[in-house]
VEXVO-685457 format. One record per atom (N, C-alpha, C, O): x, z, y; atom name; residue in three letters; residue number from 1. Coordinates in pm, 1 decimal, padded with zeros to 6 digits, always signed. Layout:
<pts>
((X, Z, Y), CA, ALA, NUM),
...
</pts>
This chain:
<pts>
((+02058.7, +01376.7, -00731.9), N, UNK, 1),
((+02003.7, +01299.8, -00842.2), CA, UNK, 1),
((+01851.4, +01310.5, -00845.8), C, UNK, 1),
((+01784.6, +01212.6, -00879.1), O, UNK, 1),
((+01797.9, +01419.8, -00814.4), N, UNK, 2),
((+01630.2, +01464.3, -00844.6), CA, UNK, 2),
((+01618.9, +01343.6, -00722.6), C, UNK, 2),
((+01588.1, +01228.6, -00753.9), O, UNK, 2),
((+01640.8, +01373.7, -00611.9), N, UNK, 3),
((+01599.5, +01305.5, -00494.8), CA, UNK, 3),
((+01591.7, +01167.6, -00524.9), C, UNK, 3),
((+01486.1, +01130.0, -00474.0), O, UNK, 3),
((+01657.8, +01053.4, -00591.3), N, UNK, 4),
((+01641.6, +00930.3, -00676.2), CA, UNK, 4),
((+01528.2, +00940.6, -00733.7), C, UNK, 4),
((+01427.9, +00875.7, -00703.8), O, UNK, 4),
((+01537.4, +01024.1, -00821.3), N, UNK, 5),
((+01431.0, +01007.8, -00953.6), CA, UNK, 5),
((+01284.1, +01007.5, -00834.3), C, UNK, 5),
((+01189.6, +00928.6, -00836.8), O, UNK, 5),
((+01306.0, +01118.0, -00740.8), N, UNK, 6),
((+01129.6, +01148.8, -00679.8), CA, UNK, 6),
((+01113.0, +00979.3, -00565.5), C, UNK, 6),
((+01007.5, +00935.4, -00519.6), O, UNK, 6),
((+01228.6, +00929.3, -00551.3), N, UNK, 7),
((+01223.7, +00763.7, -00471.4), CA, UNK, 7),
((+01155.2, +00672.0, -00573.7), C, UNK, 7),
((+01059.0, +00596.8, -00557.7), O, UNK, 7),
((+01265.2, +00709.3, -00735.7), N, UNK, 8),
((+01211.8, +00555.4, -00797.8), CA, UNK, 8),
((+01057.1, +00555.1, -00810.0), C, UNK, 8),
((+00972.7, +00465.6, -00807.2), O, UNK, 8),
((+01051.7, +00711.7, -00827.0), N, UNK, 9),
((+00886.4, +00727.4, -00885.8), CA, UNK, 9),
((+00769.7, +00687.8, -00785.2), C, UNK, 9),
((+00655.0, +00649.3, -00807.9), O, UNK, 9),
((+00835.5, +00709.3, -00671.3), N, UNK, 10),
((+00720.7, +00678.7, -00511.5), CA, UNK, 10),
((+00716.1, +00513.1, -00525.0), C, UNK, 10),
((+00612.5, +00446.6, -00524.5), O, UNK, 10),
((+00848.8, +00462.4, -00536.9), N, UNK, 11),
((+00871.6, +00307.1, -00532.7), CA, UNK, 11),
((+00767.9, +00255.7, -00652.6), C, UNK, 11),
((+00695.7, +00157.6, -00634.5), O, UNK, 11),
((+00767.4, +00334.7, -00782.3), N, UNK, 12),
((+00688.2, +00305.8, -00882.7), CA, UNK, 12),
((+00545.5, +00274.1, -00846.9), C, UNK, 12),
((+00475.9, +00173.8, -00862.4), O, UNK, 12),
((+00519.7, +00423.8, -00780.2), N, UNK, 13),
((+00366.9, +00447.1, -00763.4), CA, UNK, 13),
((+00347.0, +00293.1, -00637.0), C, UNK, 13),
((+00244.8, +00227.1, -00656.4), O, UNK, 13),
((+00409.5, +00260.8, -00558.2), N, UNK, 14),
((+00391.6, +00169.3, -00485.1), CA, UNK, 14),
((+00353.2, +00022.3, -00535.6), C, UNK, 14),
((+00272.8, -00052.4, -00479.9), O, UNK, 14),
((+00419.4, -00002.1, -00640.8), N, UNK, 15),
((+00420.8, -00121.9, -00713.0), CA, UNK, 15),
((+00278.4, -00102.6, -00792.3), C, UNK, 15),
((+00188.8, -00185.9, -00778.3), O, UNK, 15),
((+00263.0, +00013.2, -00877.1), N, UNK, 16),
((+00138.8, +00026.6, -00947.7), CA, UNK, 16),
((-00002.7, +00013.0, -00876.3), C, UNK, 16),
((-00107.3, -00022.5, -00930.5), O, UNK, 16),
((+00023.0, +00061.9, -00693.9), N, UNK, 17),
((-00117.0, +00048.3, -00651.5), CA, UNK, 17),
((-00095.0, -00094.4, -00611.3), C, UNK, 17),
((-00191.1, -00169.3, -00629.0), O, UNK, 17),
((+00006.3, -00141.7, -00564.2), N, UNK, 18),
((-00070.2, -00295.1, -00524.6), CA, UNK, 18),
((-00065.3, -00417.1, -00646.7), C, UNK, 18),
((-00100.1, -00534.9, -00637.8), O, UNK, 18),
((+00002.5, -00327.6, -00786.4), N, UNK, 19),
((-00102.4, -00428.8, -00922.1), CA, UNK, 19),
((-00234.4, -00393.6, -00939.9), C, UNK, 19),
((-00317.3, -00470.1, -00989.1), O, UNK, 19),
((-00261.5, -00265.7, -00897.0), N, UNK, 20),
((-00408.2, -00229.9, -00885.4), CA, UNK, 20),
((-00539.0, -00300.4, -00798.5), C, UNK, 20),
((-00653.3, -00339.4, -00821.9), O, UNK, 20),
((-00434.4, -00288.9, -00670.1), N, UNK, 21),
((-00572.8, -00403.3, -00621.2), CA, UNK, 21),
((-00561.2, -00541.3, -00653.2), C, UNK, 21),
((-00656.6, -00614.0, -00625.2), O, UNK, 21),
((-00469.0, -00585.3, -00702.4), N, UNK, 22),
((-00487.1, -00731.5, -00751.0), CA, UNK, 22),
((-00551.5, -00732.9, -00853.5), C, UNK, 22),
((-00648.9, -00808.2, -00850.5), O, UNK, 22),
((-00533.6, -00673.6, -00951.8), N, UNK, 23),
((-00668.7, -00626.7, -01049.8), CA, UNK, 23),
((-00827.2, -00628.9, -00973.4), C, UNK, 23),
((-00914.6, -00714.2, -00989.0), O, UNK, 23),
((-00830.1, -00543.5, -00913.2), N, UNK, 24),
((-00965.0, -00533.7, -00845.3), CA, UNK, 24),
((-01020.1, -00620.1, -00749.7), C, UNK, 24),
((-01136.2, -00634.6, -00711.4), O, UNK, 24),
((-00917.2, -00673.5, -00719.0), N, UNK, 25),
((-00994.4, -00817.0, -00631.7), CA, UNK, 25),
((-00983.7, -00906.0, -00717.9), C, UNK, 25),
((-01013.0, -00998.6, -00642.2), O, UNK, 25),
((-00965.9, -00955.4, -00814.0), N, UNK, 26),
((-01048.1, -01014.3, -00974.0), CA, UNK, 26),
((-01039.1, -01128.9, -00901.9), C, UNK, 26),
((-00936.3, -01159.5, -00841.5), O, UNK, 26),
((-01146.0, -01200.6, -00902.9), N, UNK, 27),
((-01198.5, -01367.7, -00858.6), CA, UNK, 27),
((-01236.6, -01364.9, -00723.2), C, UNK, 27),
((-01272.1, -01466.1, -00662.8), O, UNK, 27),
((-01229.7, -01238.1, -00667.0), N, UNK, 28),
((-01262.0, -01236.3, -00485.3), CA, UNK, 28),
((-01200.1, -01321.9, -00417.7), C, UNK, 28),
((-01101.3, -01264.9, -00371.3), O, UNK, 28),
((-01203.3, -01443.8, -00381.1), N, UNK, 29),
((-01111.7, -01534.7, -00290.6), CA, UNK, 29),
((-01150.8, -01514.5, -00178.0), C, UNK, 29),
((-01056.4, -01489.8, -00103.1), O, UNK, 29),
((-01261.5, -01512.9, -00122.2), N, UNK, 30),
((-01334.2, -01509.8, +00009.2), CA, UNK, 30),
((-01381.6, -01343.5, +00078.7), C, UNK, 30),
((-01445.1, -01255.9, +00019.9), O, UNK, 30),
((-01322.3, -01339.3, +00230.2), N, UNK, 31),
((-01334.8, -01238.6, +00279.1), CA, UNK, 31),
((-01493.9, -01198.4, +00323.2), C, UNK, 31),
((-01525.4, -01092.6, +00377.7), O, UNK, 31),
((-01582.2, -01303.4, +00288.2), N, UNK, 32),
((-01674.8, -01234.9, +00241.9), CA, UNK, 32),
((-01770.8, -01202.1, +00165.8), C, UNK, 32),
((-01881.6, -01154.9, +00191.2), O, UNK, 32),
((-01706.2, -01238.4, +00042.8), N, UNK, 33),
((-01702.0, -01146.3, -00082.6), CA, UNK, 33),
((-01680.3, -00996.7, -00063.9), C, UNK, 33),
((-01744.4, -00893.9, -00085.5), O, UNK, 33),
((-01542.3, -01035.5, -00006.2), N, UNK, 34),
((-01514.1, -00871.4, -00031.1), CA, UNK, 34),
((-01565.6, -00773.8, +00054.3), C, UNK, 34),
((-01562.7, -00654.0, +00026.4), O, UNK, 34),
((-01626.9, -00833.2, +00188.3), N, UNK, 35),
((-01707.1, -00721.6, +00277.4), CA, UNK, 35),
((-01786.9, -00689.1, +00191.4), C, UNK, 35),
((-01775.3, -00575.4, +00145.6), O, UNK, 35),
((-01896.7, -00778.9, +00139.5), N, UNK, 36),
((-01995.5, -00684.8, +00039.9), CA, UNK, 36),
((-01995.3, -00598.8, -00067.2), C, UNK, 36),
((-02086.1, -00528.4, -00111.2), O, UNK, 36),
((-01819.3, -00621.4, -00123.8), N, UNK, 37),
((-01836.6, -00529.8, -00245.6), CA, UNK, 37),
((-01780.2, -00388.1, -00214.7), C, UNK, 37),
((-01659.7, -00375.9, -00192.6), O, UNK, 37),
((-01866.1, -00277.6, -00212.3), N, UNK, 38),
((-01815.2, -00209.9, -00187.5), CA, UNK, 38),
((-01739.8, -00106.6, -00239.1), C, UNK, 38),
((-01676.4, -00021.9, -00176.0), O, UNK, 38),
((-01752.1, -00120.7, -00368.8), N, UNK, 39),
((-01703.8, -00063.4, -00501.5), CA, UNK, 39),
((-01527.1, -00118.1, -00478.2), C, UNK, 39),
((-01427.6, -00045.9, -00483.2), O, UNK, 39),
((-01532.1, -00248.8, -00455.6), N, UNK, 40),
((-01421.1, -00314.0, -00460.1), CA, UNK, 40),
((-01329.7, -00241.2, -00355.6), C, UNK, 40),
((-01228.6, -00176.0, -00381.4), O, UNK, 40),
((-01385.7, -00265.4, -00231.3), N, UNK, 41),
((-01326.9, -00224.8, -00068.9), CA, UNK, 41),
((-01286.5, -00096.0, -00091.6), C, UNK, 41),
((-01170.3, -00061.2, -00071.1), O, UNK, 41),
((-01415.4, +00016.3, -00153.0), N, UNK, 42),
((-01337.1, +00172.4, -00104.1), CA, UNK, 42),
((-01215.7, +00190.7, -00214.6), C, UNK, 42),
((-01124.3, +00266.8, -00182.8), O, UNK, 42),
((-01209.2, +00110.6, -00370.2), N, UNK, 43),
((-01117.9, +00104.8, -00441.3), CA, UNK, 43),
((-00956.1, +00052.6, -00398.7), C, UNK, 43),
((-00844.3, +00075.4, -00444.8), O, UNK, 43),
((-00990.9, -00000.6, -00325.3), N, UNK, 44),
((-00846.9, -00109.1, -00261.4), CA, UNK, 44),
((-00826.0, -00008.2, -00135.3), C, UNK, 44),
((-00714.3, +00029.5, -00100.1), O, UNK, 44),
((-00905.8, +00017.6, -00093.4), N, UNK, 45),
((-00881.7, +00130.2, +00024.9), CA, UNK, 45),
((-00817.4, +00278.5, -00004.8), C, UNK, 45),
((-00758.4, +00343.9, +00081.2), O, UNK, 45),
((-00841.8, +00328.3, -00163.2), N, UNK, 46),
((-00759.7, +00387.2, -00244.2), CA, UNK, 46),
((-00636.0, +00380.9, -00234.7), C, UNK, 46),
((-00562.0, +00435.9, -00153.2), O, UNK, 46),
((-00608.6, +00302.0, -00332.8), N, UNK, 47),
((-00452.7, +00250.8, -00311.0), CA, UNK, 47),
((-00365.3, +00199.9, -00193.5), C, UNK, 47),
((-00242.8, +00209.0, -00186.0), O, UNK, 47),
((-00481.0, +00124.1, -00069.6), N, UNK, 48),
((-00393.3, +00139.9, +00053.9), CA, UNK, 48),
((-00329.0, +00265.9, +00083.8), C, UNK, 48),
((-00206.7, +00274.6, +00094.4), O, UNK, 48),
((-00407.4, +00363.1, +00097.7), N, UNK, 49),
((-00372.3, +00509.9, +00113.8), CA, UNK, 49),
((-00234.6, +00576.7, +00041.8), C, UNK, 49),
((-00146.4, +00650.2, +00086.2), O, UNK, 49),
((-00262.6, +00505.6, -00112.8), N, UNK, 50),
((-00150.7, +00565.1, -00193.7), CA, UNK, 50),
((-00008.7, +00507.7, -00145.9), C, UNK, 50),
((+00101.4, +00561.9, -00136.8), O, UNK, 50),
((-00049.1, +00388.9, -00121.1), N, UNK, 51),
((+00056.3, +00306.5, -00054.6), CA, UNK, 51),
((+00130.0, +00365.8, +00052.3), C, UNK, 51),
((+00251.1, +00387.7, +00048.1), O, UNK, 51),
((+00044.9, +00394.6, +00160.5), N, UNK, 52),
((+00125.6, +00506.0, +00269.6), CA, UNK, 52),
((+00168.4, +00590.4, +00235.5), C, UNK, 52),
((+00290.7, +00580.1, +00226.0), O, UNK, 52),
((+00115.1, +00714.3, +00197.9), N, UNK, 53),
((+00151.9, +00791.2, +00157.9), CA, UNK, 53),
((+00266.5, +00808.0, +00061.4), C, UNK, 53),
((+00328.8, +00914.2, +00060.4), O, UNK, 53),
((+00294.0, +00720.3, -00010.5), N, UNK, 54),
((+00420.9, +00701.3, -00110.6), CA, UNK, 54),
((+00531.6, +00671.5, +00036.1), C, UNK, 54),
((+00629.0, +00745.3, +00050.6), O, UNK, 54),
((+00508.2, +00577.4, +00120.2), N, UNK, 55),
((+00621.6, +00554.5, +00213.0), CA, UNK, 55),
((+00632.0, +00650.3, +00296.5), C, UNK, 55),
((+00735.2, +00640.7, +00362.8), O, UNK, 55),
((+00569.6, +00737.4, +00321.1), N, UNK, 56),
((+00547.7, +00826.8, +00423.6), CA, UNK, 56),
((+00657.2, +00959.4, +00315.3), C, UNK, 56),
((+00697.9, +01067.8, +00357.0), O, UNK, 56),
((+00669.8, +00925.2, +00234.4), N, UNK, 57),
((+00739.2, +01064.7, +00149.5), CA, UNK, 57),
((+00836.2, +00990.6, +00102.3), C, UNK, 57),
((+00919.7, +01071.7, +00062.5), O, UNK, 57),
((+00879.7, +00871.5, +00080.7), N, UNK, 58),
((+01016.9, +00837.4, +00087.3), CA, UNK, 58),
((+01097.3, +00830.8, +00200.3), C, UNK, 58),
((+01218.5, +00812.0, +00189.6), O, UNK, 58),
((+01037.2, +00845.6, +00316.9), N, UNK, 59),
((+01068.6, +00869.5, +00497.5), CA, UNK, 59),
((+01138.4, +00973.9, +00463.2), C, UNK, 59),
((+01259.1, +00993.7, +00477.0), O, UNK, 59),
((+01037.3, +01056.4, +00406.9), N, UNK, 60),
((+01037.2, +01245.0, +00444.0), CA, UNK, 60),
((+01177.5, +01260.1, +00341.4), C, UNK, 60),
((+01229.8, +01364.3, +00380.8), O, UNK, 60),
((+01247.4, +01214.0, +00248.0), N, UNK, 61),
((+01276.2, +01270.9, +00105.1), CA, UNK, 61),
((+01447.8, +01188.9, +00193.8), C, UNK, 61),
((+01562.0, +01234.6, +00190.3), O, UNK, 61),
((+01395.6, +01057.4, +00264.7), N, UNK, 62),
((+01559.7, +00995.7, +00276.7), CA, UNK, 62),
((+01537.8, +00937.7, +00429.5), C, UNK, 62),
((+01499.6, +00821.0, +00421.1), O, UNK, 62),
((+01548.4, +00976.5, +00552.0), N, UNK, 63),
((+01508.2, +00926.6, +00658.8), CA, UNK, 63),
((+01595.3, +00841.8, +00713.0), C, UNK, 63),
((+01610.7, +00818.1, +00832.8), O, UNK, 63),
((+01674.4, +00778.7, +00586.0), N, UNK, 64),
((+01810.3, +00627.7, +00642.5), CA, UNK, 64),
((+01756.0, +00521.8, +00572.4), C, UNK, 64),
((+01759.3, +00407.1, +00616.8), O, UNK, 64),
((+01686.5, +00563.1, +00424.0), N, UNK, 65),
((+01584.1, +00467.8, +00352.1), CA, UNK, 65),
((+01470.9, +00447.7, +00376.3), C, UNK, 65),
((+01381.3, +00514.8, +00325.2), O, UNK, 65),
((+01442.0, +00315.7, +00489.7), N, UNK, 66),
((+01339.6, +00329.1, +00524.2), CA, UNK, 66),
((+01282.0, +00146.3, +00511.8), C, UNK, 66),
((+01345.0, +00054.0, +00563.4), O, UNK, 66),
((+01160.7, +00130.2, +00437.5), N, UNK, 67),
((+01088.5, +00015.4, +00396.5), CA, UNK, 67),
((+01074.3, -00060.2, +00525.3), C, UNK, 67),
((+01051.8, +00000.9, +00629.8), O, UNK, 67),
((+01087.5, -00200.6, +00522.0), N, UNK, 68),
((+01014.4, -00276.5, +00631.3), CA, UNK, 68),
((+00882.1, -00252.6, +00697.0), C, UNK, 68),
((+00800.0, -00215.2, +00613.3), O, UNK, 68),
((+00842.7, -00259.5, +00793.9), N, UNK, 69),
((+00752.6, -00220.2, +00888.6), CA, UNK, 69),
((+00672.4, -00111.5, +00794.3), C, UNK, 69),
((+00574.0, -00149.1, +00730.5), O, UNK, 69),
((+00723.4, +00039.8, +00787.6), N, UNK, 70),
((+00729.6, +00129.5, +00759.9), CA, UNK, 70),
((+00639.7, +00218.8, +00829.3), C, UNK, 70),
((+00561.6, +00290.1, +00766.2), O, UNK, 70),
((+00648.5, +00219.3, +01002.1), N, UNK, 71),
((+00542.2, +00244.0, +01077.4), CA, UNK, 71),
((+00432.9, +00227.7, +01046.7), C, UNK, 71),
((+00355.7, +00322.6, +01033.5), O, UNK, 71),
((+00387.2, +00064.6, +01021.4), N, UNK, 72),
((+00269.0, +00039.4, +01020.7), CA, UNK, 72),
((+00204.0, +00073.3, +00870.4), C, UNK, 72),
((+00081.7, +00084.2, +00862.7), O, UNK, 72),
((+00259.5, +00084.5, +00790.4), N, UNK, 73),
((+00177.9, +00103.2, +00664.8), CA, UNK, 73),
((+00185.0, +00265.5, +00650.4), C, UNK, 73),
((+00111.4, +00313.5, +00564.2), O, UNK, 73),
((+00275.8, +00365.0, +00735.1), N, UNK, 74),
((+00225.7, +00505.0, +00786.1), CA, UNK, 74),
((+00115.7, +00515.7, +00842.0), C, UNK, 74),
((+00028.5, +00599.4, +00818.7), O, UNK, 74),
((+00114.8, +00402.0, +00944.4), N, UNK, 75),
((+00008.5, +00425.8, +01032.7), CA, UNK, 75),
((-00153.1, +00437.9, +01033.3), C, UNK, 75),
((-00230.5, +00516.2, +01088.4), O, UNK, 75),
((-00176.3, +00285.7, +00916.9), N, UNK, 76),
((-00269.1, +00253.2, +00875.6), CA, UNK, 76),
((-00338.8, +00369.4, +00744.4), C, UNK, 76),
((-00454.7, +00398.5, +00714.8), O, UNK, 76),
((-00244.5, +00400.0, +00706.2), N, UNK, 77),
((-00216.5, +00554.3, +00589.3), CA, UNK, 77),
((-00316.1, +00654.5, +00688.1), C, UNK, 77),
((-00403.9, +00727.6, +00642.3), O, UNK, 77),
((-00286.5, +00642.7, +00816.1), N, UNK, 78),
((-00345.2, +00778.8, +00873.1), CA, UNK, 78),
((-00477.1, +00727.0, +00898.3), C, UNK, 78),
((-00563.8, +00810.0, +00871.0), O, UNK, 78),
((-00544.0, +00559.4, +00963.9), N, UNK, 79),
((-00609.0, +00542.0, +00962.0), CA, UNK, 79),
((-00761.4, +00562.9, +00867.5), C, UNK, 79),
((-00874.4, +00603.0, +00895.4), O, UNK, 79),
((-00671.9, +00495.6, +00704.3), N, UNK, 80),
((-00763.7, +00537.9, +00623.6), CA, UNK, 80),
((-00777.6, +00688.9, +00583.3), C, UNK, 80),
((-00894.2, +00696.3, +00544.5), O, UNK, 80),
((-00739.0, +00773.7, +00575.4), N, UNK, 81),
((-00754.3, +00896.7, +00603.3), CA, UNK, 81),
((-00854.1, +00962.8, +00721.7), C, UNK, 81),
((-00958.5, +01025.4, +00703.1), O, UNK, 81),
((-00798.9, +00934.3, +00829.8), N, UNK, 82),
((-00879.0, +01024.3, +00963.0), CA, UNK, 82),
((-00955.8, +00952.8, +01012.7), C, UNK, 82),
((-01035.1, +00988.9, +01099.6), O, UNK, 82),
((-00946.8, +00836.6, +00966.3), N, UNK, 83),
((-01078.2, +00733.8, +01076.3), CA, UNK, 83),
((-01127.7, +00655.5, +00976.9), C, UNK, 83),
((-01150.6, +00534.6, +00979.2), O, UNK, 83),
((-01141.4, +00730.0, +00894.6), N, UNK, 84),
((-01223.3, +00612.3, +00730.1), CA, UNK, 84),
((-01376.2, +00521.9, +00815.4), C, UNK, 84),
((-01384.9, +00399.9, +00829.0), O, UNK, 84),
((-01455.2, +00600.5, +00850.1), N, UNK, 85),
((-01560.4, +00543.1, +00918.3), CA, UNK, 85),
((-01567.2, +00411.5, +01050.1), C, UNK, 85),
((-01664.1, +00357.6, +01103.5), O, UNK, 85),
((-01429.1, +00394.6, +01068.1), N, UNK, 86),
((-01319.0, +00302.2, +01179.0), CA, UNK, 86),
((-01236.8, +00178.2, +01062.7), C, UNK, 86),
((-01157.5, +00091.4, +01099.4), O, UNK, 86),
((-01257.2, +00188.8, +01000.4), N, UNK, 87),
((-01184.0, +00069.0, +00927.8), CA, UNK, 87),
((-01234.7, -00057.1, +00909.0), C, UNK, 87),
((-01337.5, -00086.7, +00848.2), O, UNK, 87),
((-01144.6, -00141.3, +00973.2), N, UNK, 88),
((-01215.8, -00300.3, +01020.0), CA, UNK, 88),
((-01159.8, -00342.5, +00877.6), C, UNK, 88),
((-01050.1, -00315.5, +00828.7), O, UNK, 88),
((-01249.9, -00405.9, +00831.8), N, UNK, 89),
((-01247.3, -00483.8, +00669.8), CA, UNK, 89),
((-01123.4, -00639.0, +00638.0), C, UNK, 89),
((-01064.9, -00692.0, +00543.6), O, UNK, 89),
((-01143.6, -00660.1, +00825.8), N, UNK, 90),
((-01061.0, -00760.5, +00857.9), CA, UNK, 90),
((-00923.0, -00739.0, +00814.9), C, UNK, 90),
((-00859.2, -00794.5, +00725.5), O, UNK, 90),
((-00883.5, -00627.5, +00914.6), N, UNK, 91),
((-00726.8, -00592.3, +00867.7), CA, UNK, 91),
((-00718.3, -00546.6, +00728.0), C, UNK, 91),
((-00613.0, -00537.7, +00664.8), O, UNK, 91),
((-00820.6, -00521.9, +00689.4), N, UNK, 92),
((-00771.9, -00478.9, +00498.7), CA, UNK, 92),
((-00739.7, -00595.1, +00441.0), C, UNK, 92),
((-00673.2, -00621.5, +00340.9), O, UNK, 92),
((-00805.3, -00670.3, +00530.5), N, UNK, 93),
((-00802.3, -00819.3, +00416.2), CA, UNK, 93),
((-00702.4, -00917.7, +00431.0), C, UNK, 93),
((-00658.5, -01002.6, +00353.4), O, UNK, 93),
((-00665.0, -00875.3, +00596.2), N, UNK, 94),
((-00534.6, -00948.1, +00592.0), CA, UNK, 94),
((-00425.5, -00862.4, +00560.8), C, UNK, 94),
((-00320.2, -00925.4, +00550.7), O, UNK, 94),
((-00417.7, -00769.6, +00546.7), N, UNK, 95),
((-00298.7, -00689.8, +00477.1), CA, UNK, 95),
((-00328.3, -00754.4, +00327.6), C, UNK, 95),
((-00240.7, -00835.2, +00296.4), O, UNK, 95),
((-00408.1, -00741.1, +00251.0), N, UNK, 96),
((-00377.8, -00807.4, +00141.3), CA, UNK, 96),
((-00339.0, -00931.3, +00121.2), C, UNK, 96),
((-00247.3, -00951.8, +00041.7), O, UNK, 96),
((-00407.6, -01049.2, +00196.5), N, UNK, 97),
((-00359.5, -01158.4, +00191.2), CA, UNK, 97),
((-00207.2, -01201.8, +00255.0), C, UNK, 97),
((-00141.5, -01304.2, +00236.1), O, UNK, 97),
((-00181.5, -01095.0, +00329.3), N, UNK, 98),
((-00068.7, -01133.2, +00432.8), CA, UNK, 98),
((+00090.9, -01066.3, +00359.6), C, UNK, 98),
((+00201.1, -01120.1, +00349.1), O, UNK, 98),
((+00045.0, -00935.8, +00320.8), N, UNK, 99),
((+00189.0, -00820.2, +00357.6), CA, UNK, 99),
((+00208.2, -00754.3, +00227.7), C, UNK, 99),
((+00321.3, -00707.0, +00216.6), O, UNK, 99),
((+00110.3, -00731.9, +00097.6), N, UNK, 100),
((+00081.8, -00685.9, -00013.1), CA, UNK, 100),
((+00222.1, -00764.5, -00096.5), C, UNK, 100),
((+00300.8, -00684.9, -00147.7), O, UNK, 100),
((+00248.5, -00885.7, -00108.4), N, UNK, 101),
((+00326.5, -00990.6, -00224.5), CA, UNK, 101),
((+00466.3, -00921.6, -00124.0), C, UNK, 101),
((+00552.3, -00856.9, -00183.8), O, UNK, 101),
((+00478.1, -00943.6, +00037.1), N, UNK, 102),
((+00558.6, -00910.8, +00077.5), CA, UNK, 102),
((+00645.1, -00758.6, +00061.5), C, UNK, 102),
((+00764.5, -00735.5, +00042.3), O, UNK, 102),
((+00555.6, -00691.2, +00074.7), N, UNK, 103),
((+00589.0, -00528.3, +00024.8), CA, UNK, 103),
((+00623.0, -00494.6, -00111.7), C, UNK, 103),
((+00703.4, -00404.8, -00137.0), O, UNK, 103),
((+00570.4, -00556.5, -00192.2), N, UNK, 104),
((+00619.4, -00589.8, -00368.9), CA, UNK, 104),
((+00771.0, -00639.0, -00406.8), C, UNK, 104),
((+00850.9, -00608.9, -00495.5), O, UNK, 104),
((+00771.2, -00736.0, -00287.8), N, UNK, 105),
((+00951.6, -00770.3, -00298.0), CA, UNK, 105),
((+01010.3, -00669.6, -00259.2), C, UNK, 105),
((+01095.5, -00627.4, -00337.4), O, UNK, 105),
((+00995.6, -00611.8, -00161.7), N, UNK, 106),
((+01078.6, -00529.5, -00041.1), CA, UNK, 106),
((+01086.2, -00415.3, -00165.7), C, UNK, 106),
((+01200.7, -00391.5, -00204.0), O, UNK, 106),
((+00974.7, -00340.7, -00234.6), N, UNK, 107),
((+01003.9, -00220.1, -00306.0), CA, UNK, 107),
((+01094.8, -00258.5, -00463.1), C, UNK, 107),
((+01143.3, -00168.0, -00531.0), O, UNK, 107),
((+01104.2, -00392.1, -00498.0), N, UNK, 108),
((+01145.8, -00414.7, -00644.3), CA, UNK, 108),
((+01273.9, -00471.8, -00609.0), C, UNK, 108),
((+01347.0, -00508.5, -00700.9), O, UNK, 108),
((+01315.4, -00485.8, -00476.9), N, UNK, 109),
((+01464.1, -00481.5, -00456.1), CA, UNK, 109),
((+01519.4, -00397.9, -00469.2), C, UNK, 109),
((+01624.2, -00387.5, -00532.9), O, UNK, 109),
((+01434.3, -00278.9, -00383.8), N, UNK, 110),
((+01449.6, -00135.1, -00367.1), CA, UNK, 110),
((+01480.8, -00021.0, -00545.2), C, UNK, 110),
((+01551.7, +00079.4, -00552.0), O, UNK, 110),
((+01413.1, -00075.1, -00643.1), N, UNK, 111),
((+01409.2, -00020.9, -00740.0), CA, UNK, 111),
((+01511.1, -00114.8, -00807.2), C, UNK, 111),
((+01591.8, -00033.2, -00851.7), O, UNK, 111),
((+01560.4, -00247.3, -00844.5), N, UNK, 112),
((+01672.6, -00238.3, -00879.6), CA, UNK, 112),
((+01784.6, -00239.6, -00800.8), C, UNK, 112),
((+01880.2, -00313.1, -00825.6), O, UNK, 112),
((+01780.0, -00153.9, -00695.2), N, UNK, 113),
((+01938.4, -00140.0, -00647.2), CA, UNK, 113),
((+01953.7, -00004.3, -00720.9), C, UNK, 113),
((+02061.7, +00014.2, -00777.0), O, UNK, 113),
((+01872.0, +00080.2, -00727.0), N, UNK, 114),
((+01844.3, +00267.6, -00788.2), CA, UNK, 114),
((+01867.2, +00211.4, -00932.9), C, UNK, 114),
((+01862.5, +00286.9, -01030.0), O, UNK, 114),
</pts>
């Protein structure tokens, strides 16, 4: 039962950071807007992180429950972490525009099946 509760809450925290950067990219339509803001970028780069890291410990907690391309948002998790000074603005921006709405479904299926 604990082991649920510590999923819904990761699934939670997942949903909360990517209402967060939609918050923070406000009226940003254009990718380069958002190269210049940098307040904006290391904020959204925040919650990318939280983002991994939440999937990276629902891996660890249930290793049969595992999110769609799961790898890559581990992966990129390690990126912003160990290679912060390596982060192409490009792929941030198409992860948001691209995989963010997509990953929102994938986890709020995930939370009402729990």
């Amino acid at each position: 039962m604990r082991e649920n509760y510590r999923k819904a809450k990761l699934y939670n925290d997942i949903v909360s950071s990517i209402n967060l950067i939609e918050e923070f990219l406000g009226p940003i339509n254009l990718f380069e807007e958002y190269t210049v803001d940098r307040k904006t970028k290391s904020a959204i780069e925040r919650q990318l992180g939280i983002v991994g890291e939440a999937v990276k410990k629902i891996k660890d907690i249930d290793p049969k429950e595992l999110i769609e391309f799961h790898s890559d948002i581990i992966g990129f998790r390690n990126i912003l972490i160990h290679n912060y000074d390596g982060i192409d603005d490009s792929i941030v921006w198409s992860i948001i525009q691209d995989d963010l709405s997509k990953l929102k479904d994938v986890v709020a299926q995930k939370l009402n099946i729990e």
